[in-house]
N, C-alpha and C positions, 0 to 999 in steps of 0.2 A: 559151830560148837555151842553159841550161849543159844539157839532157835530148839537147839535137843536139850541142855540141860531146863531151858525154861519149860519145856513139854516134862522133863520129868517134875521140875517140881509144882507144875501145873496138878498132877496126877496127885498129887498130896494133899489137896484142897478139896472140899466139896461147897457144895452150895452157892455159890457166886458163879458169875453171869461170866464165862469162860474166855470170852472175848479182854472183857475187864480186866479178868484177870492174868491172863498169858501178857497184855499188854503195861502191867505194873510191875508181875513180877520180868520182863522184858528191860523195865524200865531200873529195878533195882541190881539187877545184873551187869548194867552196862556199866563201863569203866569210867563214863563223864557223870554217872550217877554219885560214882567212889570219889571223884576228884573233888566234885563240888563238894559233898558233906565231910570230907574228910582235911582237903587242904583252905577251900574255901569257905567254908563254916567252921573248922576248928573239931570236926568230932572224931572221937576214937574210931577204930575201925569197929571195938565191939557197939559204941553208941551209934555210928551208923549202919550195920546189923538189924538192932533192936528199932531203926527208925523205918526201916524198911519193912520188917516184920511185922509190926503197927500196921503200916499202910497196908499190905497185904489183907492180914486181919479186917481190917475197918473195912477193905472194898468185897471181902467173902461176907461179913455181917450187913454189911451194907446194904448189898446185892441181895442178902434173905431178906431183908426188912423190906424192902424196895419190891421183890416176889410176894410179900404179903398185904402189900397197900399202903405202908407205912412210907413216911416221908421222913429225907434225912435231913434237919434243919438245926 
């Protein structure tokens, strides 16, 4: 189930290096993703949403800058 929901919401993204990306949002899908930011960092479920979110973001912008020559530092 979460290998089809990450393919859909792979399909929602463009521009980033698809590998990157299936394996992040892969990553924020997973339940030891929820545990740690949620019971062991303290954050809301909506803050770790938006933490996830972020990271998705940053590795699609990332991955365009990175296609353009640009370096992320």
């Amino acid at each position: 189930m979460q290998r089809g929901s990450a393919s859909v919401l792979c399909a929602g993204w463009s521009g980033g290096d698809d590998r990157m990306l299936a394996a992040v949002i892969g990553h924020a899908l997973d339940f030891s993703t929820w545990q740690s930011l949620a019971e062991r960092r303290g954050l809301t479920d909506a803050e770790a949403t938006e933490a996830m979110a972020v990271l998705v973001q940053g590795v699609v912008s990332g991955s365009a800058a990175a296609g353009r020559g640009s370096t992320a530092g």
